[in-house]
C-alpha positions, -999 to +999 in steps of 0.1 A: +189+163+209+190+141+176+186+150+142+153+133+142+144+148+176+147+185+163+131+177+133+096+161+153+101+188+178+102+218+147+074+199+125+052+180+146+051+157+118+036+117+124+052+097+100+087+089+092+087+096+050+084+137+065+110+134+084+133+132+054+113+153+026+107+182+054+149+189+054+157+176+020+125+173-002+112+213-017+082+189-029+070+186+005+042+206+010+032+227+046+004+226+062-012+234+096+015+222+120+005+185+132-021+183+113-013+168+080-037+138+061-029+143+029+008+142+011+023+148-022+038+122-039+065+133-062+100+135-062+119+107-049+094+071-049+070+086-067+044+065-089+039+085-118-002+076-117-006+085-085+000+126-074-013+122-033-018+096-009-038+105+026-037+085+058-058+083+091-038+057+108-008+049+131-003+011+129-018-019+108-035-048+120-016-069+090+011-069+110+030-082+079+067-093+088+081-079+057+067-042+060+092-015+058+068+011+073+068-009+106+104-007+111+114+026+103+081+035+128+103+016+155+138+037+139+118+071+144+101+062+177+064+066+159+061+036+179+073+022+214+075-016+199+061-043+173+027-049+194+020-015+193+020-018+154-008-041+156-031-021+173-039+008+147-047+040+159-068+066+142-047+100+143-078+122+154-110+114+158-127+111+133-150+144+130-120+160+132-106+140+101-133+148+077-127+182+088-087+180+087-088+166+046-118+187+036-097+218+040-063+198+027-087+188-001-080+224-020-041+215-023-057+189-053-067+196-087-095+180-104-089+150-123-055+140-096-053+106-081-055+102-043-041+069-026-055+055+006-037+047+022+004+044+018+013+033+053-013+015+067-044-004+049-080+011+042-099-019+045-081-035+075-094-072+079-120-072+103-120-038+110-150-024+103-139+017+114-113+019+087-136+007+058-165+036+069-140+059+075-121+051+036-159+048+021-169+084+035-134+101+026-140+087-006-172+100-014-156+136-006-127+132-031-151+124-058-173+153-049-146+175-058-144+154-092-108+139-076-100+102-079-096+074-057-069+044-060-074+018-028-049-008-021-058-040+001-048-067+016-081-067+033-115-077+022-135-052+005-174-037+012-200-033-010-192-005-030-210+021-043-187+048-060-183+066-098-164+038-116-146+066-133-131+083-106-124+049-083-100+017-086-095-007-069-070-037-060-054-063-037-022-071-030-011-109-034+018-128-024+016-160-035-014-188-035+005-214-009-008-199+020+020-217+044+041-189+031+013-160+032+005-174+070+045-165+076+048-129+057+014-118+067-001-139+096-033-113+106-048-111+067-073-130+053-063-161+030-058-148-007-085-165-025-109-146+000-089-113-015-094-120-049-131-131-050-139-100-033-121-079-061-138-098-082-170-089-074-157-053-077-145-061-114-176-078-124-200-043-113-175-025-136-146-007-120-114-011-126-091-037-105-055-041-100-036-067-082+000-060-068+025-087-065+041-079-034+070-096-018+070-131-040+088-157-017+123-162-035+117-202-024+086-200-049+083-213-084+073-203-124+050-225-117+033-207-087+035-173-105+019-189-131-010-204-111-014-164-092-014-149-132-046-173-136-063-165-105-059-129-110-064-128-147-100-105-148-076-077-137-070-043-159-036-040-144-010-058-122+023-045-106+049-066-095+072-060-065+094-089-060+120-066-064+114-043-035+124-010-023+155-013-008+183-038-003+215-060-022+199-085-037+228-114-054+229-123-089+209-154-080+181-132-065+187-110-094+178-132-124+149-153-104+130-119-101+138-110-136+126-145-147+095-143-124+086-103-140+094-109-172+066-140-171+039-116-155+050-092-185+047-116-209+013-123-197+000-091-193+011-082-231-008-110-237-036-097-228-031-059-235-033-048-202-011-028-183+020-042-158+048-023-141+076-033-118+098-008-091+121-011-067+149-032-051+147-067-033+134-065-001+157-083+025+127-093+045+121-116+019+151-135+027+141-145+060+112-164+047+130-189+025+128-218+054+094-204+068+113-199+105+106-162+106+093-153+141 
């Protein structure tokens, strides 16, 4: 038996981050065995805004070719191949979900940030389950005066949520969809993205956009045209620079170019920007659009 083997076998754990902080992580917190929604993030990766993250599902219907989660699902047998991916899968049903997180719900203290979700998406693009499902889990969290962060590459509902316990935002790649069609065939063009967090913006919650994945083949000029589509935003992150790889001094000073323009913007406008991580090698693969 494996290392990851005896670990599923002791744990009963879904999803491949536990596999790691259940031996090496004293953050990690226990729960009842298999039946864990909600995890703490801190210690290693952590964003310092954000203290939990939840998730209901195995599998994205994105199928984005860059996502990390994907693979390591394959490395950790979470999955039997790519296909499956596609195909999400809720991880109980989901009477026994609202019951699962309303009891995980005492593990958070008023006033903490929840993110929905880390590993899959909560408004999956025509997937009308996952937005309910996010919309009803949210309206728990902010009963027990808890707040909600969402992060899309979906379409958002109608919402109807405190605006100080809620934000929201989308994440963007780059406004020539020939390369969004390659890095993330099964989601809705951008523009679609954006107008819909708009409308989010406009009824007075706070938005957020994350740069995610900018093509290394794109321009100044095509950061520059995303900075204006997404200017109504309170906040942008930028994650050219990725979380894990060995990026060249070329790929080095292009992403320091591109962050340091969405910096300068954002100062520009007083709002807040941050950047993380290492360049994704994915991204690599897209330069002459022949990813399959």
């Amino acid at each position: 038996m494996d290392k990851t083997d005896r670990i599923n076998e002791l744990c009963n754990t879904d999803f491949f981050q536990n596999y790691e902080k259940i031996e090496g992580d004293r953050s990690y917190v226990d729960t009842e065995k298999g039946r864990t929604l909600l995890y703490p993030l801190i210690g290693c990766g952590c964003i310092d805004r954000i203290h939990w993250w939840s998730e209901f599902y195995i599998g994205c219907s994105h199928d984005c070719k860059y996502c990390f989660v994907k693979l390591n699902s394959l490395k950790y047998k979470i999955i039997k191949d790519k296909s499956e991916w596609k195909i999400p899968r809720l991880k109980y049903s989901i009477s026994e979900i609202i019951d699962i997180f309303q009891k995980e719900l005492s593990k958070v203290k008023e006033n903490q940030t929840i993110m929905h979700s880390m590993t899959s998406d909560p408004f999956m693009y025509q997937h009308n389950e996952s937005k309910e499902l996010h919309l009803r889990i949210a309206e728990i969290v902010n009963e027990h005066n808890i707040k909600n962060r969402f992060l899309t590459k979906g379409i958002y509902p109608e919402i109807e949520l405190d605006k100080s316990l809620n934000k929201f935002g989308v994440s963007v790649t780059n406004l020539k969809e020939e390369y969004v069609r390659k890095l993330e065939p099964c989601t809705p063009i951008q523009k679609d993205r954006i107008s819909s967090l708009f409308k989010i913006h406009k009824k007075g919650y706070f938005t957020f956009a994350n740069i995610t994945c900018f093509p290394f083949c794109s321009s100044i000029r095509d950061i520059d045209r995303l900075l204006n589509q997404i200017s109504f935003v309170d906040e942008i992150s930028f994650h050219g620079l990725y979380y894990f790889g060995h990026p060249t001094d070329e790929e080095l000073q292009y992403y320091y170019e591109v962050s340091s323009r969405v910096y300068e913007y954002m100062d520009k406008g007083n709002k807040s920007f941050y950047t993380t991580g290492q360049l994704n090698p994915y991204v690599r693969l897209m330069e002459n659009l022949n990813y399959n």
